[in-house]
Backbone as JSON Lines, residues from 0, in Angstrom:
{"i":0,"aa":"X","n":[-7.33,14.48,14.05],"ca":[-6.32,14.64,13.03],"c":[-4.95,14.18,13.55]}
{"i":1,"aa":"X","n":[-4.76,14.67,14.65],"ca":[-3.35,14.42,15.09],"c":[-3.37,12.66,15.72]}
{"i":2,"aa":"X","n":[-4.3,12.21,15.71],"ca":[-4.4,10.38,15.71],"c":[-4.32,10.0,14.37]}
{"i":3,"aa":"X","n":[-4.59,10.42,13.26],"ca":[-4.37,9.82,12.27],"c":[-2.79,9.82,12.12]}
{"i":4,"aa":"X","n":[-2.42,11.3,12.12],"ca":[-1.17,11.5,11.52],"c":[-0.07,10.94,12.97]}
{"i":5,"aa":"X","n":[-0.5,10.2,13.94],"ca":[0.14,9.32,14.68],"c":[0.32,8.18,14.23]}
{"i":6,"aa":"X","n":[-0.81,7.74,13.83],"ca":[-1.2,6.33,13.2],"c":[-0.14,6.47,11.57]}
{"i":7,"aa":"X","n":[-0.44,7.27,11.05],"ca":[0.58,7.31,9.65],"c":[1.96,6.82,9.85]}
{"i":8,"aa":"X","n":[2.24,7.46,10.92],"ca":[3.86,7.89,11.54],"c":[4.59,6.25,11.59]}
{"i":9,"aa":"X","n":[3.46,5.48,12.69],"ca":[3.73,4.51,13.23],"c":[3.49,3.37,11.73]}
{"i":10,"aa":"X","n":[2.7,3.6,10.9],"ca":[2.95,2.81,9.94],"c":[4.04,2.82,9.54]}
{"i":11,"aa":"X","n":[4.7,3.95,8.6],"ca":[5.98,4.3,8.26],"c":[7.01,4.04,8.83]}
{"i":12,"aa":"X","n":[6.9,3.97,10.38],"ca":[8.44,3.01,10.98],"c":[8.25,1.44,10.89]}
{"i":13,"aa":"X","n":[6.75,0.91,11.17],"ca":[6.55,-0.54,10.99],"c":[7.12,-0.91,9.41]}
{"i":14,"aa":"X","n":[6.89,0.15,8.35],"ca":[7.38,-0.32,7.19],"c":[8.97,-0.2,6.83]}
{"i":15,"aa":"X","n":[9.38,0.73,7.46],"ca":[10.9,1.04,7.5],"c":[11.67,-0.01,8.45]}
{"i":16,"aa":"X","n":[11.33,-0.59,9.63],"ca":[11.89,-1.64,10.48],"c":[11.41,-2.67,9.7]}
{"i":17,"aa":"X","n":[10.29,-2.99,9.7],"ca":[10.21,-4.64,8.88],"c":[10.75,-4.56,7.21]}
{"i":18,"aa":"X","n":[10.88,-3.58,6.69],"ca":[11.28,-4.09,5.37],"c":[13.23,-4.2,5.32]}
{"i":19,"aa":"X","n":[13.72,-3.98,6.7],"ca":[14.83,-3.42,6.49],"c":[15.19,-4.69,7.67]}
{"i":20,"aa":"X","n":[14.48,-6.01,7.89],"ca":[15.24,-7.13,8.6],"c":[15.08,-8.48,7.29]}
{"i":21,"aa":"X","n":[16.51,-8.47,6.83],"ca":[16.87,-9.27,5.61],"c":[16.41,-11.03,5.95]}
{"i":22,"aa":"X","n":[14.99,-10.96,5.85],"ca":[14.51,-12.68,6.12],"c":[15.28,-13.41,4.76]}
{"i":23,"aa":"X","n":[14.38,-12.52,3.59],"ca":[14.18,-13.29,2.8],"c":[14.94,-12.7,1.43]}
{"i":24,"aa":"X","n":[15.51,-13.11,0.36],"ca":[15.9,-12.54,-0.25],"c":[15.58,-13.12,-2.04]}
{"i":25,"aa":"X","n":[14.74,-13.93,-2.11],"ca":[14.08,-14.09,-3.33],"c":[14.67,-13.39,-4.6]}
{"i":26,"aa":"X","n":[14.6,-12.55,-4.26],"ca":[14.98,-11.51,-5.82],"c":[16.34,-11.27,-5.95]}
{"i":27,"aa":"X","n":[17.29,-11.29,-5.39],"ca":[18.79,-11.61,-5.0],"c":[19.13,-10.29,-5.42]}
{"i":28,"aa":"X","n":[18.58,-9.61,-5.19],"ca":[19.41,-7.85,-5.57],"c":[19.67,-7.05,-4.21]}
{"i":29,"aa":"X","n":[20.92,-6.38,-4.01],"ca":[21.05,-5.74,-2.38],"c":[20.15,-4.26,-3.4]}
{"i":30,"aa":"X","n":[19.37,-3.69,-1.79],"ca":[19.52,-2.15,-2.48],"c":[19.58,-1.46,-1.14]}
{"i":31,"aa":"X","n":[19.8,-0.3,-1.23],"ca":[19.56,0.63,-0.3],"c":[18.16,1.68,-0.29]}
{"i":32,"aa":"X","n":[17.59,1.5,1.0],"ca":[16.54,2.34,1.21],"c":[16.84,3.55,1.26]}
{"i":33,"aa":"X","n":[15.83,5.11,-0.03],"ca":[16.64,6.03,-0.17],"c":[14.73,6.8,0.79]}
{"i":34,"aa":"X","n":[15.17,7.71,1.59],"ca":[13.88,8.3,2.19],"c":[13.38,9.15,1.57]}
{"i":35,"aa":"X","n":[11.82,8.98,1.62],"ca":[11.15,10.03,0.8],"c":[10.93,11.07,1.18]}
{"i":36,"aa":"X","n":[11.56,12.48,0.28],"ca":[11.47,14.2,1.0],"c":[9.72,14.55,0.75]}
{"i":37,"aa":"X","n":[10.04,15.0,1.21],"ca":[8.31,15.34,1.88],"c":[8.22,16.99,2.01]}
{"i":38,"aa":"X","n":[7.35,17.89,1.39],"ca":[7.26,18.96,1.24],"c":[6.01,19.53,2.29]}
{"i":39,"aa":"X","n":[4.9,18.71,2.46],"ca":[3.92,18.71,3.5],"c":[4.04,17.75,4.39]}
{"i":40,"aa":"X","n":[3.23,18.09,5.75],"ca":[3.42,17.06,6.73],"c":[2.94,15.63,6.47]}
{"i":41,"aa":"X","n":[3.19,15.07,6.48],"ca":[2.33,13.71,6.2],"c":[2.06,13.41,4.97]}
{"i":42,"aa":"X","n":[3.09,13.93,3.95],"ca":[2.74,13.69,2.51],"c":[4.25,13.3,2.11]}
{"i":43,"aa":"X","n":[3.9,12.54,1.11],"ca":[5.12,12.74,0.25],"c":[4.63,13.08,-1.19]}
{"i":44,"aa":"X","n":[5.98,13.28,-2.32],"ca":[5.98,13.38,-3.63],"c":[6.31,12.14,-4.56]}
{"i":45,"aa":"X","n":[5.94,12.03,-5.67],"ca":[6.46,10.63,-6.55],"c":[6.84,11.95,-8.04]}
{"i":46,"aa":"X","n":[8.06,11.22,-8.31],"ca":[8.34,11.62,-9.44],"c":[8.62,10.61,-10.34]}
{"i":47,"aa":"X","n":[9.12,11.32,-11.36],"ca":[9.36,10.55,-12.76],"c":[9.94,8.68,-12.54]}
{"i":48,"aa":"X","n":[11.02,8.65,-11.25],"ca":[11.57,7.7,-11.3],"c":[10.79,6.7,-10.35]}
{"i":49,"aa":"X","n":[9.65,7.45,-9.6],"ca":[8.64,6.72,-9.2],"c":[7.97,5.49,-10.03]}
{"i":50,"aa":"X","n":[8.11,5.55,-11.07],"ca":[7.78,4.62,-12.33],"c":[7.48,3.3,-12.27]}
{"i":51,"aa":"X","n":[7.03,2.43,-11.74],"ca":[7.28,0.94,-11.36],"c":[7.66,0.11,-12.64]}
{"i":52,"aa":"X","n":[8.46,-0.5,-12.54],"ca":[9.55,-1.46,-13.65],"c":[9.08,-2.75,-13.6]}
{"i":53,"aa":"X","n":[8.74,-3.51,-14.68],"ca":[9.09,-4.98,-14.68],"c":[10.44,-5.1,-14.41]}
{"i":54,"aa":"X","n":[10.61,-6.39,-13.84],"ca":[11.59,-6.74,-13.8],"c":[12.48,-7.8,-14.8]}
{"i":55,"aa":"X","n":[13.01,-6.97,-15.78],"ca":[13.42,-7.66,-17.49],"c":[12.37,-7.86,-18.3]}
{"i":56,"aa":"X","n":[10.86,-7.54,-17.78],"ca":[9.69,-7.85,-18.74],"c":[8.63,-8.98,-18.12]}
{"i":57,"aa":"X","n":[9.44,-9.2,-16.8],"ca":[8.53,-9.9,-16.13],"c":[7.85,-9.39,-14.61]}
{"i":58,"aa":"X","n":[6.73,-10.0,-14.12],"ca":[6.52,-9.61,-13.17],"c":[7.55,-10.18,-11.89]}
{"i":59,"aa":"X","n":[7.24,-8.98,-10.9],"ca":[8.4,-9.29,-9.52],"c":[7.56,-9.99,-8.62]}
{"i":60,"aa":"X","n":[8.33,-11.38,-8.14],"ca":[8.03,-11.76,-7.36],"c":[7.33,-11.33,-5.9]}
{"i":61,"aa":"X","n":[6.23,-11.03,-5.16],"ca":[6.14,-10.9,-3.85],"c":[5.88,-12.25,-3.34]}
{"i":62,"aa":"X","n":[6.48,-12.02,-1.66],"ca":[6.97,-12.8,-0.8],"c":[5.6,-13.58,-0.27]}
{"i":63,"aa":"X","n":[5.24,-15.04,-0.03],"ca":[3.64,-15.17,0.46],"c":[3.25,-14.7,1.11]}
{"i":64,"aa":"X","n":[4.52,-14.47,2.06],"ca":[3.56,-13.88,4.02],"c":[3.28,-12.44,3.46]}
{"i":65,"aa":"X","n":[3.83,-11.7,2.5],"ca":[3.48,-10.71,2.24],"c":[2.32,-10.59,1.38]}
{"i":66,"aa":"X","n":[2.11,-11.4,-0.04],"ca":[0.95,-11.32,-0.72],"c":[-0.53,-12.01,-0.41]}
{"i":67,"aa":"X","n":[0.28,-12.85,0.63],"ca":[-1.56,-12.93,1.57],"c":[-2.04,-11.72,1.97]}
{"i":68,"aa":"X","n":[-2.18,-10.42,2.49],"ca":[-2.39,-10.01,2.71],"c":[-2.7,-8.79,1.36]}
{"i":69,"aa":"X","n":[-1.76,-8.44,0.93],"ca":[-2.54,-8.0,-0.42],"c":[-3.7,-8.51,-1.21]}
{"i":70,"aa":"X","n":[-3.38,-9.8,-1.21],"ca":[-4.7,-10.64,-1.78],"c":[-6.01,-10.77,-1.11]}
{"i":71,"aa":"X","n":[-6.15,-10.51,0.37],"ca":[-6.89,-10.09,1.24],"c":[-7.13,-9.16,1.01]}
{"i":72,"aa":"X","n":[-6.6,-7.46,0.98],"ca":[-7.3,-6.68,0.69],"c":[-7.7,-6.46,-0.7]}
{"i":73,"aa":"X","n":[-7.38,-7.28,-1.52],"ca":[-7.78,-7.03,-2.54],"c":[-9.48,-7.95,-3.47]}
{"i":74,"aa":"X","n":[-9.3,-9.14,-2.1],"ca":[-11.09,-9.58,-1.93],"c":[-11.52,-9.18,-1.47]}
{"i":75,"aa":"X","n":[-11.13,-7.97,-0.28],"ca":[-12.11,-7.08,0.2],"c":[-13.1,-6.27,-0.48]}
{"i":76,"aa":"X","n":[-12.01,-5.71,-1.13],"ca":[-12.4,-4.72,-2.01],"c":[-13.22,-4.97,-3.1]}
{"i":77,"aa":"X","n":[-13.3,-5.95,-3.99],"ca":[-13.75,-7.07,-4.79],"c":[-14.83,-7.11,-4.46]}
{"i":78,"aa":"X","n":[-15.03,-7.58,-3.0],"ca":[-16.32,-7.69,-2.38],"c":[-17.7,-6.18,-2.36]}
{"i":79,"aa":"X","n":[-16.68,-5.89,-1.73],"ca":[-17.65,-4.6,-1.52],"c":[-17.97,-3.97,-2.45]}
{"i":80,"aa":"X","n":[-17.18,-4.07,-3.84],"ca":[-17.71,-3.4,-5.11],"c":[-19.08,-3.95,-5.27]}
{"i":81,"aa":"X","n":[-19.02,-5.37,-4.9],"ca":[-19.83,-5.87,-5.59],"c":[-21.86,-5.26,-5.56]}
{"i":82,"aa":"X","n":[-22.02,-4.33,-4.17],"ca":[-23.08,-3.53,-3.92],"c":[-22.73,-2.12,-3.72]}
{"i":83,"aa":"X","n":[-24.06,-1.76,-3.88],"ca":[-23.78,0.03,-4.16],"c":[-23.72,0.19,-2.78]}
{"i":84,"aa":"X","n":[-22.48,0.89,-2.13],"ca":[-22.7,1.98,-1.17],"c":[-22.79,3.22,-0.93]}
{"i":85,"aa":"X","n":[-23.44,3.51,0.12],"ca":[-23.75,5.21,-0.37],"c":[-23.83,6.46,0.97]}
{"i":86,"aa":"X","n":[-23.21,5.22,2.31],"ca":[-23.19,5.48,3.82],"c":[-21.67,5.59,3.95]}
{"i":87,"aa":"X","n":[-21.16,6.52,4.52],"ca":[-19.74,6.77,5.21],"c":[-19.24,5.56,5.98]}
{"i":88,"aa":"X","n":[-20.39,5.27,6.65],"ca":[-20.23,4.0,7.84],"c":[-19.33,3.06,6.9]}
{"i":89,"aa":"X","n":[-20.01,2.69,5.94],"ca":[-19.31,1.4,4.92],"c":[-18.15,1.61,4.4]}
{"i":90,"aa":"X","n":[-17.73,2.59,4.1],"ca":[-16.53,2.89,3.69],"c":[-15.18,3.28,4.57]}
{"i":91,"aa":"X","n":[-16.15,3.65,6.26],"ca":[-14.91,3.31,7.48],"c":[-14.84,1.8,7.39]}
{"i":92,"aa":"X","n":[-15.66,1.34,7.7],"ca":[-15.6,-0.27,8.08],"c":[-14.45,-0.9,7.25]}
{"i":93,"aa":"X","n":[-14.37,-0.58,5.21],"ca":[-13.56,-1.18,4.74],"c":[-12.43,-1.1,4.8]}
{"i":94,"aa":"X","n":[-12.18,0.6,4.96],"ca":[-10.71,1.4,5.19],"c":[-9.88,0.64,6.15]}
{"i":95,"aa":"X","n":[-11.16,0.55,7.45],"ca":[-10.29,-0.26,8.73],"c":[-9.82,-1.64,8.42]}
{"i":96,"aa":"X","n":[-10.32,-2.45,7.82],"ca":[-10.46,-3.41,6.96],"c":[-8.59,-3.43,6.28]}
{"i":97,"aa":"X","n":[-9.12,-2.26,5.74],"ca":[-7.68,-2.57,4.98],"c":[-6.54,-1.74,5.62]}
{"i":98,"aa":"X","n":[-6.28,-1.01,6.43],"ca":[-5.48,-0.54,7.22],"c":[-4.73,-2.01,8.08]}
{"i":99,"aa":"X","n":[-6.05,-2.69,8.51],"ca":[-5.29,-3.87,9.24],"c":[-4.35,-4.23,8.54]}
{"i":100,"aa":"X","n":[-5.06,-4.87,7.04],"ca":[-4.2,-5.51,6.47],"c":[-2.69,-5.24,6.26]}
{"i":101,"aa":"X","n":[-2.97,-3.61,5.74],"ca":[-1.31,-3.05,5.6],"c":[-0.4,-3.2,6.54]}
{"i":102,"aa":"X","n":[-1.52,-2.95,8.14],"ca":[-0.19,-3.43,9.34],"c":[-0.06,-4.49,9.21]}
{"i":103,"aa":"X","n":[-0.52,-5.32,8.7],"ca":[-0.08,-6.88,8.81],"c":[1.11,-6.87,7.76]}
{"i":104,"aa":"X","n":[1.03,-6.7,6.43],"ca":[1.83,-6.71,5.46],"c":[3.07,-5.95,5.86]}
{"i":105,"aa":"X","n":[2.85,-4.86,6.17],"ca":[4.13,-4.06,6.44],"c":[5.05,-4.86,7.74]}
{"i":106,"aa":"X","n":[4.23,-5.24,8.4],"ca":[4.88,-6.3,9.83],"c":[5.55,-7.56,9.28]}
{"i":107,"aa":"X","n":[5.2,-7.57,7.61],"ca":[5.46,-9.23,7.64],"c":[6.33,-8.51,6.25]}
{"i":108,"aa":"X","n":[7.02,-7.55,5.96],"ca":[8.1,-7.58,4.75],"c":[9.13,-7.95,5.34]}
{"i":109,"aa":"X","n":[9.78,-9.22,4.17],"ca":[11.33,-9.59,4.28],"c":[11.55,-9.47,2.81]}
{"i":110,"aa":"X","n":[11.27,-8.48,2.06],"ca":[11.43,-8.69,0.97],"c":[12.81,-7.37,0.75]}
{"i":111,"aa":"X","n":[13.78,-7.54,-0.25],"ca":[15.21,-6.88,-0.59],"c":[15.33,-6.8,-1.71]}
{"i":112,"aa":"X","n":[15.98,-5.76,-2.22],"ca":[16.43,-5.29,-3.86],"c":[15.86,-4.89,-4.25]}
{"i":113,"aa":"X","n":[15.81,-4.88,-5.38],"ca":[14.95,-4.02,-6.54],"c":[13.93,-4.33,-6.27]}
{"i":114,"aa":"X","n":[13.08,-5.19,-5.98],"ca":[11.63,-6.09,-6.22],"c":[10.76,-5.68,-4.42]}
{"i":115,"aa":"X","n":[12.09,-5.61,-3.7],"ca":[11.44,-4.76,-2.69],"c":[10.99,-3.0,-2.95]}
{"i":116,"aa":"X","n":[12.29,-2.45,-3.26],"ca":[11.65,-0.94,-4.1],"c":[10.81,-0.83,-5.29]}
{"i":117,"aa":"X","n":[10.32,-1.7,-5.74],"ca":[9.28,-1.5,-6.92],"c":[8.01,-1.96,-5.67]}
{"i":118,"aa":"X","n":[8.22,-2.53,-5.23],"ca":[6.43,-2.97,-4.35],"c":[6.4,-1.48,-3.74]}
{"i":119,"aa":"X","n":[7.56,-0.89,-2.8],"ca":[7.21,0.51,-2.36],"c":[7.11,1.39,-3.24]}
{"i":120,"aa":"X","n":[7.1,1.37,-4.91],"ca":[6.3,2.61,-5.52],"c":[5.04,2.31,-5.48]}
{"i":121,"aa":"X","n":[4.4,0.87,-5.52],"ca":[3.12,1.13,-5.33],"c":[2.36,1.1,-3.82]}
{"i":122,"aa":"X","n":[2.89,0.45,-3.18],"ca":[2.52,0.42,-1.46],"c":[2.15,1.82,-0.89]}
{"i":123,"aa":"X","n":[3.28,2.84,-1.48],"ca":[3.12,3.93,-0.41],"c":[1.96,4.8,-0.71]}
{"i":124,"aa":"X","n":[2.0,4.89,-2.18],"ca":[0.91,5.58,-2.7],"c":[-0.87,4.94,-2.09]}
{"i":125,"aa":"X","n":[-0.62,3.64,-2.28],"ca":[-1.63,2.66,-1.85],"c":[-1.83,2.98,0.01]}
{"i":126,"aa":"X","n":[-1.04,3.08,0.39],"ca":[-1.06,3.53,2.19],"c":[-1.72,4.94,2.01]}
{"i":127,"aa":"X","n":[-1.1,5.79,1.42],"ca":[-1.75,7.08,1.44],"c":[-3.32,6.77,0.84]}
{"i":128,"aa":"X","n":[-3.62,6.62,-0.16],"ca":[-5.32,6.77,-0.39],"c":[-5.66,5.49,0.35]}
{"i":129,"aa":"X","n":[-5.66,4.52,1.37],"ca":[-6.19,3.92,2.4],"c":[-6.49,5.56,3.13]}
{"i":130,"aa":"X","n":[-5.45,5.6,3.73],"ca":[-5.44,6.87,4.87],"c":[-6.32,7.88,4.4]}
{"i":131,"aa":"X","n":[-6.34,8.34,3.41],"ca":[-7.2,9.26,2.77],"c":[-8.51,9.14,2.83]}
{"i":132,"aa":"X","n":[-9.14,7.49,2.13],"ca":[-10.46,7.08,2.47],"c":[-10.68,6.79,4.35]}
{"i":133,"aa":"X","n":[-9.63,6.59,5.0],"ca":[-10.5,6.8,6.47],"c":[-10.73,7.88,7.06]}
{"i":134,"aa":"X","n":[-9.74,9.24,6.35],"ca":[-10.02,10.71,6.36],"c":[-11.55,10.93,5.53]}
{"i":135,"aa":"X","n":[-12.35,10.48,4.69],"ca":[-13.02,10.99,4.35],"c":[-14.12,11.54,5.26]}
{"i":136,"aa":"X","n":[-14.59,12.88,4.53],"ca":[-15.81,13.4,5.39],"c":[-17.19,13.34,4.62]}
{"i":137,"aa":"X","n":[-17.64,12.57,3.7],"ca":[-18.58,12.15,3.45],"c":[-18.32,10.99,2.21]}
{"i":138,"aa":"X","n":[-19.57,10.73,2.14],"ca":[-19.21,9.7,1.14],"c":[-19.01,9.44,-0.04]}
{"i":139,"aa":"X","n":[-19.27,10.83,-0.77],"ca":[-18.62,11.03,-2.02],"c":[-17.54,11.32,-2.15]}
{"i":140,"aa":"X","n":[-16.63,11.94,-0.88],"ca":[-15.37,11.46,-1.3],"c":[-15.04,10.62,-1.05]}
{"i":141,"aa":"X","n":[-15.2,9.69,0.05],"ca":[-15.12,8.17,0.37],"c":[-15.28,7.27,-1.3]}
{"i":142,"aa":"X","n":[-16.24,7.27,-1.86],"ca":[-16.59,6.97,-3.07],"c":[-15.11,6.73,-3.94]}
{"i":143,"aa":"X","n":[-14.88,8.14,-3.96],"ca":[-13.86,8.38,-5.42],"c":[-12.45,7.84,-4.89]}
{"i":144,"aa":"X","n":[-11.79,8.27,-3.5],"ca":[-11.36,7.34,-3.05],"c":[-11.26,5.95,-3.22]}
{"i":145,"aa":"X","n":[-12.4,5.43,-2.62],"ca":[-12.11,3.93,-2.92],"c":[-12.26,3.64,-3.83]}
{"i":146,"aa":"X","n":[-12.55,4.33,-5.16],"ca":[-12.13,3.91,-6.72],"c":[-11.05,4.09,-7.08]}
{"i":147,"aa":"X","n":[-10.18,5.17,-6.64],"ca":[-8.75,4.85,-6.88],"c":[-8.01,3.75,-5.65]}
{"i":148,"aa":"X","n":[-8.96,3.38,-5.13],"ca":[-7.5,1.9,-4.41],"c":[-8.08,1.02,-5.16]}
{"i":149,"aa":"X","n":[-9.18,0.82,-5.87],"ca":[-9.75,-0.53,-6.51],"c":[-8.54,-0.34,-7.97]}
{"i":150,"aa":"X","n":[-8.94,1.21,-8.34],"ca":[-8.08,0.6,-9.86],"c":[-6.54,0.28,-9.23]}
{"i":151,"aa":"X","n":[-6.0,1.17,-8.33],"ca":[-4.4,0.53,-8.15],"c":[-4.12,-0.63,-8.42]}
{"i":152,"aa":"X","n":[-5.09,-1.52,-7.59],"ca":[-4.75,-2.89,-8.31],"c":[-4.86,-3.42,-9.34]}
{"i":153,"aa":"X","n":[-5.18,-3.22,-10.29],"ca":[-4.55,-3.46,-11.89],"c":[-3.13,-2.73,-11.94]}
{"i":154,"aa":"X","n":[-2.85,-2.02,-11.68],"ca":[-1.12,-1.3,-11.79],"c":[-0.46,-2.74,-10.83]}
{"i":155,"aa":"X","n":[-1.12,-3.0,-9.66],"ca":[-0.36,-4.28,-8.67],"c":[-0.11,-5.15,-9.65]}
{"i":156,"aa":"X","n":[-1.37,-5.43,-10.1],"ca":[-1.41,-6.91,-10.89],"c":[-0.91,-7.24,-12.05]}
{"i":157,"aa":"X","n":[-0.63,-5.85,-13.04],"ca":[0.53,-6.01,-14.29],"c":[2.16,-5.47,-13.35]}
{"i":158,"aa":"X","n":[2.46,-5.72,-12.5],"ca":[3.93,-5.74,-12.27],"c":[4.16,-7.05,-11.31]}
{"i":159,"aa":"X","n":[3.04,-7.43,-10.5],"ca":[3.9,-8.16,-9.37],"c":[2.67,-9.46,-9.54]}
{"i":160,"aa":"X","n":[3.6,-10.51,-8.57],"ca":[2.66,-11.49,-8.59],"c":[3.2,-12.29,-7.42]}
């Protein structure tokens, strides 16, 4: 337990240092990173303003070096729907799978403004049920899990592109 919630930790600064070195600025909006209060260890809350926004009615740009890797885990996932699993084993294998990916993505944000804080309403939530499915202790919750990171991406895919 206390390796996971190491491993969480160290995500959360990889995402707080890389999203906070101004490469790239695509979306031309400054914002300020506001931190999320946290009532349990290793959790946070989303409220109302958690909401993810088009941006004027359109989708927000993400950055390539960043949406390769979303798009990666998101043929992962694609993939593996595609047969029934029903072993824990398979559902570590993908988690790890997509954990990489997030360190990769989170290593590779230069994204700023608004269009950077709308990807983190859905990212963080998306980091947490990763983390969740490599917490699982069998495979029915592994299961339901990885049905909520499959649907997230339809919420990804009507805001960002």
């Amino acid at each position: 337990m206390k390796k996971h919630f190491a491993i969480l930790i160290m995500v959360v600064i990889v995402i707080s240092y890389g999203c906070n070195n101004p490469v790239n600025n695509e979306n031309k909006e400054v914002s300020s990173i506001k931190p999320l209060e946290s009532t349990n260890e290793g959790e946070h809350q989303h409220s109302e303003s958690d909401s993810i926004e088009l941006n004027n009615g359109a989708k927000w740009k993400v950055v390539s070096e960043m949406m390769q890797h979303i798009r990666n885990m998101e043929s992962d996932i694609n993939r593996f729907s595609e047969t029934k699993h029903t072993e824990l084993i398979d559902f570590t294998q993908i988690g790890a799978s997509l954990q990489k990916n997030i360190d990769l993505l989170t290593s590779n944000c230069t994204m700023e403004g608004k269009a950077h804080d709308e990807l983190h309403k859905w990212l963080l939530p998306y980091i947490d049920m990763v983390d969740k499915l490599n917490k699982s202790k069998n495979s029915d919750e592994a299961l339901r899990t990885f049905e909520e990171i499959k649907a997230s991406y339809k919420t990804f895919n009507l805001y960002f592109e």
